[in-house]
C-alpha positions as CSV (number, residue, x, y, z in Angstrom):
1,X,28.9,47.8,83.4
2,X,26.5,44.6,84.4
3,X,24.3,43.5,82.3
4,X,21.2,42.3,83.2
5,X,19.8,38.3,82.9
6,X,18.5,38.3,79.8
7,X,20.4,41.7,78.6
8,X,17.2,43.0,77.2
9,X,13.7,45.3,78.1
10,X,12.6,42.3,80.1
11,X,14.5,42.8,82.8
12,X,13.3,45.6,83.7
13,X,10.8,43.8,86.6
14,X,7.1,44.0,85.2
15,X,7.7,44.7,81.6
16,X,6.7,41.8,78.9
17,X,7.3,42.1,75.1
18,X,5.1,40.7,72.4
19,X,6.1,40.8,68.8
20,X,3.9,39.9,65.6
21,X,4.1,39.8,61.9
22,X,2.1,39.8,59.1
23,X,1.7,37.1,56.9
24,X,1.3,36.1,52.8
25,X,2.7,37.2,50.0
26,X,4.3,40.8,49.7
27,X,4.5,41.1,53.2
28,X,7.0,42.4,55.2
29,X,6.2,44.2,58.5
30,X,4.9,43.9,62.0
31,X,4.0,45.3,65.6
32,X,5.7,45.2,68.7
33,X,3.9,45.9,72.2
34,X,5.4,46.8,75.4
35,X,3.4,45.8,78.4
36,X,3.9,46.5,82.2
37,X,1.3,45.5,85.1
38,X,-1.8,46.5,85.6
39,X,-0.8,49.6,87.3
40,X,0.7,50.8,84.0
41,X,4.1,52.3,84.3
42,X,4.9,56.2,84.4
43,X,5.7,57.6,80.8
44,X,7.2,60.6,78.9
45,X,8.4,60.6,75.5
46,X,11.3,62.6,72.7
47,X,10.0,63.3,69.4
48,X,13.0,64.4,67.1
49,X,12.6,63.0,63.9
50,X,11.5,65.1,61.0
51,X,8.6,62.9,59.8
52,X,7.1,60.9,63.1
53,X,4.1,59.1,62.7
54,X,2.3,58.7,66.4
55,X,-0.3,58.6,68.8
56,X,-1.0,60.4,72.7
57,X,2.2,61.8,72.8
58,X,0.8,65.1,73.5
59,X,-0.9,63.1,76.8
60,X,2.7,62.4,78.0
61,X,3.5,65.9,78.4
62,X,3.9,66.4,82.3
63,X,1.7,69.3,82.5
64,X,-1.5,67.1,81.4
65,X,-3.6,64.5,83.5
66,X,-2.2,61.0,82.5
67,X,0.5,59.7,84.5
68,X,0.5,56.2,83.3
69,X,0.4,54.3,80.5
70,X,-1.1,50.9,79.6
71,X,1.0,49.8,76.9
72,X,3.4,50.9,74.1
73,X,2.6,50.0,70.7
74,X,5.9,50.1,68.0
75,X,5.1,48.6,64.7
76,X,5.3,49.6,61.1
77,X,3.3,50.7,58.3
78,X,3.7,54.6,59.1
79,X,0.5,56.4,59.3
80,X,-1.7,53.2,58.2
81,X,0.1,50.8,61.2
82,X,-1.4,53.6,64.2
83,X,-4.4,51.6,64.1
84,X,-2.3,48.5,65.4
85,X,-2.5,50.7,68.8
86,X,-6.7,50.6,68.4
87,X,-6.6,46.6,68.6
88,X,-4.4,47.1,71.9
89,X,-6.6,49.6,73.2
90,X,-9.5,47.3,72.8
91,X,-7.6,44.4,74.2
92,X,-6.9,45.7,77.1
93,X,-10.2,47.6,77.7
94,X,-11.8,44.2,77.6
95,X,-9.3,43.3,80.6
96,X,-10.5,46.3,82.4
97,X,-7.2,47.6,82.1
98,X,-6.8,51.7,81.7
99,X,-7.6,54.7,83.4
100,X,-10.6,54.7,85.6
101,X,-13.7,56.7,83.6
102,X,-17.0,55.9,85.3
103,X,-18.1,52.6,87.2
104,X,-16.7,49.5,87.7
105,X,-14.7,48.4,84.5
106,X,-15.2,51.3,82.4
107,X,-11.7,52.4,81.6
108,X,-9.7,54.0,78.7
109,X,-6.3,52.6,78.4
110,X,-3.7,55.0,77.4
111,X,-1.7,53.4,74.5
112,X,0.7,55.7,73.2
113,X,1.9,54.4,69.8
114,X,5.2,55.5,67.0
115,X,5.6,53.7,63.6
116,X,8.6,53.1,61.1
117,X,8.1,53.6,57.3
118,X,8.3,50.1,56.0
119,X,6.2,50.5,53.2
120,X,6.4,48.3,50.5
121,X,9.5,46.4,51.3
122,X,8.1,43.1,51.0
123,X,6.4,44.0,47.9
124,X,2.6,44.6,48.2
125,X,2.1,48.5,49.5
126,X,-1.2,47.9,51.5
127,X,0.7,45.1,53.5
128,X,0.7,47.0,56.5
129,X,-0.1,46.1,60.6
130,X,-3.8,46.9,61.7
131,X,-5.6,46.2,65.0
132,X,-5.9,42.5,64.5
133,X,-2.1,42.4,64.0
134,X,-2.0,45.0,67.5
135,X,-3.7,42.4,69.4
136,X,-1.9,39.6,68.2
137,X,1.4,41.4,69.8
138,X,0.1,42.5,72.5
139,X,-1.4,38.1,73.4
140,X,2.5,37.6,72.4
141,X,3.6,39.5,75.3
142,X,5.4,37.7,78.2
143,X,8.9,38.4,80.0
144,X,10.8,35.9,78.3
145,X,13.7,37.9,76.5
146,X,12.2,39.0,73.4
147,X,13.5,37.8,70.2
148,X,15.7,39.7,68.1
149,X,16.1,41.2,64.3
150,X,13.7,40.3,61.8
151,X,10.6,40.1,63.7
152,X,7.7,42.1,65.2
153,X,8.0,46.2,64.1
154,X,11.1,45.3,62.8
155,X,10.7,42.8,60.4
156,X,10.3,45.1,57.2
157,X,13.2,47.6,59.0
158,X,16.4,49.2,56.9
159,X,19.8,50.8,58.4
160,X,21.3,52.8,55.9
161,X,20.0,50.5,53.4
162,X,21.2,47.5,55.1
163,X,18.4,45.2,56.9
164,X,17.8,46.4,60.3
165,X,15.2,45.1,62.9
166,X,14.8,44.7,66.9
167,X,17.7,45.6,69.1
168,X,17.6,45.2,73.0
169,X,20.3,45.6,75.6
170,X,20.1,46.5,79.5
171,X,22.3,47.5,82.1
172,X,21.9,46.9,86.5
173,X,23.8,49.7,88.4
174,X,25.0,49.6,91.4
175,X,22.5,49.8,93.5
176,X,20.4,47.2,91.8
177,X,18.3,49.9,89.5
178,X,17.7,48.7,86.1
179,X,17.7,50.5,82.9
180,X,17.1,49.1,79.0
181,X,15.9,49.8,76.0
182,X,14.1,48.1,73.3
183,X,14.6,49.6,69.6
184,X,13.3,49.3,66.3
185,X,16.3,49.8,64.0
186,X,15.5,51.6,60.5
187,X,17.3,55.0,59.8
188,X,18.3,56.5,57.1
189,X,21.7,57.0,58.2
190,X,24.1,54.0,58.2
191,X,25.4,51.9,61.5
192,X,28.8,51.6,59.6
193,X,31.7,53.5,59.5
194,X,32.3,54.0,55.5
195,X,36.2,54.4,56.5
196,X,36.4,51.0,58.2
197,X,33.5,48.8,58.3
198,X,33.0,49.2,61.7
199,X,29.6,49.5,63.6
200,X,29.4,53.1,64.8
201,X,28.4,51.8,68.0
202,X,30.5,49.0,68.4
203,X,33.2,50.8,71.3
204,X,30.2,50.4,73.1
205,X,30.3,46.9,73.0
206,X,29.3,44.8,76.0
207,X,29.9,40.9,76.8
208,X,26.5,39.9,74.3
209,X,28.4,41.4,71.4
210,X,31.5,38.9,71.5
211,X,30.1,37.1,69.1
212,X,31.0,40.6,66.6
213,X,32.1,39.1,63.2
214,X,35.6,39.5,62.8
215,X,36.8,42.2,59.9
216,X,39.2,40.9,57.5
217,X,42.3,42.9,57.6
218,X,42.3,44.1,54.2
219,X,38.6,45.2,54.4
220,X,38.7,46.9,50.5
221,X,36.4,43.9,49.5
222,X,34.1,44.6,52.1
223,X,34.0,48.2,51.7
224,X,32.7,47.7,48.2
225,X,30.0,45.2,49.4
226,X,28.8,47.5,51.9
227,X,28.6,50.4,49.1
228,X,27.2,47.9,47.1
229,X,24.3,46.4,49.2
230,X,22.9,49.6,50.9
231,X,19.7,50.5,49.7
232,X,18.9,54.0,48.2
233,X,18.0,56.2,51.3
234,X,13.8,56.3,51.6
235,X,11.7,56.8,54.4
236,X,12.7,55.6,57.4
237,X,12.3,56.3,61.2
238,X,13.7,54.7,64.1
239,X,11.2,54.1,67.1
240,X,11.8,52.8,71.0
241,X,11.4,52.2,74.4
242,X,13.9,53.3,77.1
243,X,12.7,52.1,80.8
244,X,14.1,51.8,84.3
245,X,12.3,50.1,87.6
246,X,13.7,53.4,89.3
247,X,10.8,55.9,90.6
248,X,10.8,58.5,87.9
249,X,8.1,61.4,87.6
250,X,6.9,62.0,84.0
251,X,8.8,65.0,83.6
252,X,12.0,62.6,84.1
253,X,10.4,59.7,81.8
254,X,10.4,62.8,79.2
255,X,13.7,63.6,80.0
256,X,15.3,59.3,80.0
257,X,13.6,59.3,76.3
258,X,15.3,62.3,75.8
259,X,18.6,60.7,76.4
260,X,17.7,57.6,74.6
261,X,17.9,59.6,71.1
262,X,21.7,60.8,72.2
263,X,22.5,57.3,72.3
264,X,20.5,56.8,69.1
265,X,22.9,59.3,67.4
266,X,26.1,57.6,68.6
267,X,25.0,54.3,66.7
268,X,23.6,55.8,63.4
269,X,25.2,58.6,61.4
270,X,23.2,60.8,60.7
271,X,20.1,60.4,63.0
272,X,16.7,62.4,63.5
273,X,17.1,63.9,59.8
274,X,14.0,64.9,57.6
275,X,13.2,61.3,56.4
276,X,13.3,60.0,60.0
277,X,10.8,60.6,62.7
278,X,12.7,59.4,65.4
279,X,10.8,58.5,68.8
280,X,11.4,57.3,71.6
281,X,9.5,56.6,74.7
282,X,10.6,56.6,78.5
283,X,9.2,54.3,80.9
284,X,9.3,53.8,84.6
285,X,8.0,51.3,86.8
286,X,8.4,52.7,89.6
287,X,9.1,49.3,91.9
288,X,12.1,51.3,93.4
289,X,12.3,54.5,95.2
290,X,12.9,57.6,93.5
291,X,16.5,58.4,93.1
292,X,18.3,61.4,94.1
293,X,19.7,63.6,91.9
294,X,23.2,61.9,91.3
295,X,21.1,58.4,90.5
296,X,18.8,60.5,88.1
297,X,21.8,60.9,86.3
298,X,23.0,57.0,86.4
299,X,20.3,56.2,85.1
300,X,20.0,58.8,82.5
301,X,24.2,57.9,81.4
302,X,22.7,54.1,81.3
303,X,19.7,54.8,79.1
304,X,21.6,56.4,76.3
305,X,24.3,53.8,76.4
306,X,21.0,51.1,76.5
307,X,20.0,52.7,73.4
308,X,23.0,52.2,71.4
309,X,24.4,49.1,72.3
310,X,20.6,47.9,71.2
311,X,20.7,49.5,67.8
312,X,24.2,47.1,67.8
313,X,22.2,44.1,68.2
314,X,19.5,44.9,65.8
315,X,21.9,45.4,63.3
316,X,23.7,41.8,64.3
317,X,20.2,40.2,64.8
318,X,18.7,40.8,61.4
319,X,19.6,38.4,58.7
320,X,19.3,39.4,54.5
321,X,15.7,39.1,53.4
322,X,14.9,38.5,49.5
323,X,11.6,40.1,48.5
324,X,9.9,41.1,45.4
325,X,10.9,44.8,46.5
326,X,14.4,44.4,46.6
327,X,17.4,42.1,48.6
328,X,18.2,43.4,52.0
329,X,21.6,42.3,52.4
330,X,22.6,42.1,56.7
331,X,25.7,43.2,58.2
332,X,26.8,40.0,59.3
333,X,26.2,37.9,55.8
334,X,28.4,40.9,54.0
335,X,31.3,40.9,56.7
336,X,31.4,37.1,56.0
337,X,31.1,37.0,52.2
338,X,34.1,39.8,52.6
């Protein structure tokens, strides 16, 4: 496995990433945006979660019109945060940016949009992203690697009660396709192997993570912190993108997002439970040809692993947040305290 430049969505050619976050007291949440060209990039999506919150999936299914999407709105606030997708919409209407409707610069842009249940965690309940906070993302968005952890739809995310956040990884295959994934890391089930400490997703490890904290060798002490930090399980839902410059159809997009939530279920135990509405997106730029069958499946094998290896950097990314909700201890500050 190669990883790409920046080892994140980015380098995919013509995707940009654009986090933002709310501000004041009590808050603790945010919206991420995922941008290609003007052209818009083909899409499908997965929806396996038991409680998803989103918006135009249904106009992803490969039997409707769309083909393309404008842009991909993540953030949190469950329900409420959807209308973080109306600020992009607008945005990029302004831009004459969407799909064609009437004359010259009348245009709809297709947003399709997921959210995370982050209700709450920073303390005030109706802290939550709206379209102001949308279009703040989306004027964020550029393809410089995005940052990582506590930021954009991840700033107010959990992992098995453990602070989560944004997680990005990518892979280059042989013949030069790109795949990655961008993922916003807050499940009910844990990233940790109760047995050992361990990342579940940690054998799939790549050169980024060699900066993995070390485990002590008699991990008893940070067993017990572990127990002892995570969070009772709430609401949760873990939301992202899986993409590839490949020339997918939108049956295929369906299919990459499909495999993104197998990779999903290899990093958290359990995934796509009742509490979670697990979503994820597939995107194609289509800047390469279309691949044969046996690249299909490259690139499918690469997505999952994409997806995994991300929810591995979320969880080393975040750092503990104090609010007046609660103390979200990280991963990292427990393995060192141990």
């Amino acid at each position: 496995m190669r990883t790409g430049p920046t080892n994140t969505l980015v380098d995919v050619p013509g995707l940009q990433v654009g986090h933002a976050e709310l501000a004041g007291e009590g808050a603790l949440s945010g919206t991420t945006v995922v941008l290609p060209g003007p052209e818009g990039a083909v899409a499908g999506v997965d929806v396996r979660g038991g409680g998803p919150g989103t918006r135009e999936t249904d106009a992803l299914d490969p039997r409707t019109l769309v083909e393309r999407v404008h842009a991909v709105v993540l953030t949190g606030g469950s329900a409420y945060g959807l209308a973080a997708a109306s600020g992009v919409a607008d945005a990029l209407g302004a831009q004459g940016r969407g799909f064609p409707v009437g004359g010259p610069g009348e245009v709809v842009p297709v947003v399709p949009a997921a959210v995370v249940f982050d209700l709450g965690r920073g303390g005030r309940f109706a802290a939550r992203p709206g379209a102001d906070t949308g279009a703040a993302a989306l004027a964020a968005c550029s393809d410089a690697p995005p940052a990582q952890g506590v930021v954009g739809a991840g700033t107010g995310a959990l992992v098995g009660g453990l602070k989560g956040g944004i997680g990005s990884a990518s892979t280059v295959l042989a013949d030069g396709t790109v795949v990655a994934a961008l993922v916003v890391a807050n499940a009910a089930g844990s990233a940790v192997d109760p047995a050992t400490g361990e990342l579940w997703g940690a054998r799939h490890r790549d050169d980024a993570d060699a900066e993995l904290p070390a485990l002590p060798d008699d991990r008893a002490a940070l067993l017990a912190a572990l127990r002892d930090a995570a969070a009772p399980p709430t609401l949760n839902t873990t939301i992202g993108v899986v993409a590839t410059d490949a020339g997918l159809t939108v049956a295929q997009c369906a299919k990459l997002a499909a495999v993104g939530q197998s990779g999903l279920a290899r990093a958290v135990r359990p995934a796509h439970g009742m509490t979670d509405g697990d979503t994820f997106f597939g995107l194609a730029t289509t800047a390469r040809p279309a691949p044969d069958l046996g690249g299909v499946q490259e690139i499918l094998t690469a997505g999952a692993d994409c997806v995994t290896r991300a929810v591995v950097h979320a969880v080393l990314a975040a750092r503990s947040v104090e609010t007046p909700a609660g103390h979200w201890r990280s991963y990292r500050d427990l393995v060192a305290g141990a």
